[in-house]
C-alpha positions in Angstrom: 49.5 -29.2 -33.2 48.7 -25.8 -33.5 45.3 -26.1 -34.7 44.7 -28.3 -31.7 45.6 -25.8 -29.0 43.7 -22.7 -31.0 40.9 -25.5 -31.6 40.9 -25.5 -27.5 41.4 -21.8 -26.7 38.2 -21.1 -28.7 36.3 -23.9 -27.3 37.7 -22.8 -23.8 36.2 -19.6 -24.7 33.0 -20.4 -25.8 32.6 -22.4 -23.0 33.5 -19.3 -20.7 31.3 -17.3 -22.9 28.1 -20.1 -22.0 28.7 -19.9 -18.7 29.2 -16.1 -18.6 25.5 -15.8 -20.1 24.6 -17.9 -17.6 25.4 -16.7 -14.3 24.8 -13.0 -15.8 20.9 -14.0 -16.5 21.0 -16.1 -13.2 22.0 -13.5 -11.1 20.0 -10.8 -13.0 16.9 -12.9 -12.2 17.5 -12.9 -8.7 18.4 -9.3 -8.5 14.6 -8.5 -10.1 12.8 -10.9 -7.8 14.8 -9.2 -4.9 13.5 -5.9 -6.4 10.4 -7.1 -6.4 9.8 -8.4 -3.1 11.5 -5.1 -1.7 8.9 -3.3 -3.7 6.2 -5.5 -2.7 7.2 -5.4 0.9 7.3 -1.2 0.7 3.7 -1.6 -1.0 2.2 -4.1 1.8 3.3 -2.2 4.6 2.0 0.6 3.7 -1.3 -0.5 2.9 -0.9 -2.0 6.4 -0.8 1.1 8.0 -3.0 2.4 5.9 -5.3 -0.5 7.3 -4.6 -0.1 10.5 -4.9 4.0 10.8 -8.1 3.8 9.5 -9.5 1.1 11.7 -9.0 3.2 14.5 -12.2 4.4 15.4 -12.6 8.3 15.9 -14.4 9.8 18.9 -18.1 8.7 18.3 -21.2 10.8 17.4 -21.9 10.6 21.5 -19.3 12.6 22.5 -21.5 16.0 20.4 -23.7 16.2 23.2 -25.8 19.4 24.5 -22.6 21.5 26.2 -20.4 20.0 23.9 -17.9 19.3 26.5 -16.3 16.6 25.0 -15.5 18.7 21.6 -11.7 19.2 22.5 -11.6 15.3 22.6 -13.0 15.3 19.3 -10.6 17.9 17.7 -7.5 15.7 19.1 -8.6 12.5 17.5 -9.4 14.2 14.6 -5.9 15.5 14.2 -4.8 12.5 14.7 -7.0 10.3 11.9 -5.5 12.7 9.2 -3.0 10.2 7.4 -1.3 12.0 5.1 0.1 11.3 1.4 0.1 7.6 0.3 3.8 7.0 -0.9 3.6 4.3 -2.2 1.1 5.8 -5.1 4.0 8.2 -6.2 5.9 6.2 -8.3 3.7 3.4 -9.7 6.6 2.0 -11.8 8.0 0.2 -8.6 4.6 -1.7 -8.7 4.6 -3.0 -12.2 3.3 -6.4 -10.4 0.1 -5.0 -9.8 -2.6 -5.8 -12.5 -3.9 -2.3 -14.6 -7.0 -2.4 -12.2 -4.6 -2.6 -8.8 -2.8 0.2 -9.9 -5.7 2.7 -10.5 -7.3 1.0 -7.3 -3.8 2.8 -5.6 -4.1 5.9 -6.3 -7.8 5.9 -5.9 -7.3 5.3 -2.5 -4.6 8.1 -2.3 -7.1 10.2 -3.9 -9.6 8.8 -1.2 -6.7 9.7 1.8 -6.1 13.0 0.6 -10.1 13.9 0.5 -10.5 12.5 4.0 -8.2 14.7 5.4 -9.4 17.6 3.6 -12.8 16.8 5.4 -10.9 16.9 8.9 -9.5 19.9 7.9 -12.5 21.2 6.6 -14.1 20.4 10.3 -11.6 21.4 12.5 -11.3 25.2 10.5 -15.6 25.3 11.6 -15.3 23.6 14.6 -17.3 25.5 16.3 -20.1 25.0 14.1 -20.8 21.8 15.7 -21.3 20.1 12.2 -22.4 16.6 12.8 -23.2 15.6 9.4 -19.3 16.6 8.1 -18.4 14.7 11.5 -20.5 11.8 9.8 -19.2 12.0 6.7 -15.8 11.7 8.3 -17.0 8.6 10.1 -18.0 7.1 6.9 -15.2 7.4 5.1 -12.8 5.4 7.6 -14.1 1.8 6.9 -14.1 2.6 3.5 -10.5 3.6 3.0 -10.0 0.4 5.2 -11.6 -1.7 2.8 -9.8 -0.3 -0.4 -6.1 -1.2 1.8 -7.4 -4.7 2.0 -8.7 -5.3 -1.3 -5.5 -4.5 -2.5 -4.0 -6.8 -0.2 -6.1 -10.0 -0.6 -5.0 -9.1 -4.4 -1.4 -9.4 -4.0 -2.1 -12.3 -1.4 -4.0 -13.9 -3.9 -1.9 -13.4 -7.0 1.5 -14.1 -5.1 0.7 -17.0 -2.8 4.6 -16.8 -2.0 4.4 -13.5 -0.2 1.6 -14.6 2.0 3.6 -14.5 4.8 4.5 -11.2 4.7 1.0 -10.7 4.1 -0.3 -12.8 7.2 0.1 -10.0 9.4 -3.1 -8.7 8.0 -6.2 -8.9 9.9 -7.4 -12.3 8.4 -7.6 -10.5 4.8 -11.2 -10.8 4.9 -13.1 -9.9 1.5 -14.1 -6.1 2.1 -17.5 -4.6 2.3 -16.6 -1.5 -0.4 -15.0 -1.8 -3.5 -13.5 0.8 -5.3 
């Protein structure tokens, strides 16, 4: 009789043991894939607004005309292109999705950012130069970083058809005219 019950406790706990491993795996598979669509979700949106800052269009070449009367208009929506540091390029470990080629495509396009806004500032400290071909320059480089947002979108949208969704809010992910 006593082999019986000891016979039952150690099944009882190898059973409990099973189902332990289990549940622990289970939930520890959810936890990543909730990590991972937070991370993806931190990644998208910022390559949305990334997307959508830079499709703004700044004051056009018009606007340098002979008095230059429209330059303080100019100076305003130049301050206001400048984007700042791309966050989501800080800590590329959050993005271990990302193929080897994504990843570097990221922070080339925080590198791209950060040298965009150098122009601006570069313009607005010689603003009174009147330099149209930095303004050009400048221009330029808008649908470009654009591009590199959305090529890193249709990526993830193409790689992770389950996120499209979250992705749809993109302007149609058409293929970009740049690449990085």
């Amino acid at each position: 009789m006593t082999i019986d019950v000891t016979f039952g406790i150690a099944i009882g706990a190898i059973l409990a043991t099973v189902i332990n491993i289990y549940w622990t795996s289970r939930i520890s598979k959810l936890a990543e894939r909730n990590r991972r669509e937070e991370n993806l979700r931190l990644l998208a949106g910022e390559l949305l607004s990334v997307t959508f800052h830079f499709s703004y269009t700044l004051a056009p070449i018009r606007y340098f005309d002979e008095d230059m009367k429209n330059m303080g208009e100019v100076i305003r929506r130049l301050k206001r292109a400048k984007y700042g540091k791309l966050r989501v390029s800080e800590d590329a470990s959050l993005f271990g999705f990302l193929s080897a080629e994504h990843i570097r495509n990221l922070h080339q396009l925080a590198l791209k950012i950060r040298n965009f806004d150098n122009l601006v500032d570069e313009f607005l400290e010689n603003s009174e130069k009147e330099d149209i071909d930095l303004y050009r320059e400048i221009e330029s480089r808008m649908p470009y970083i654009e591009d590199c947002a959305q090529l890193i979108l249709m990526y993830i949208s193409d790689q992770y058809p389950e996120y499209e969704e979250l992705l749809a809010q993109t302007k149609a992910l058409e293929k970009p005219q740049y690449v990085l």
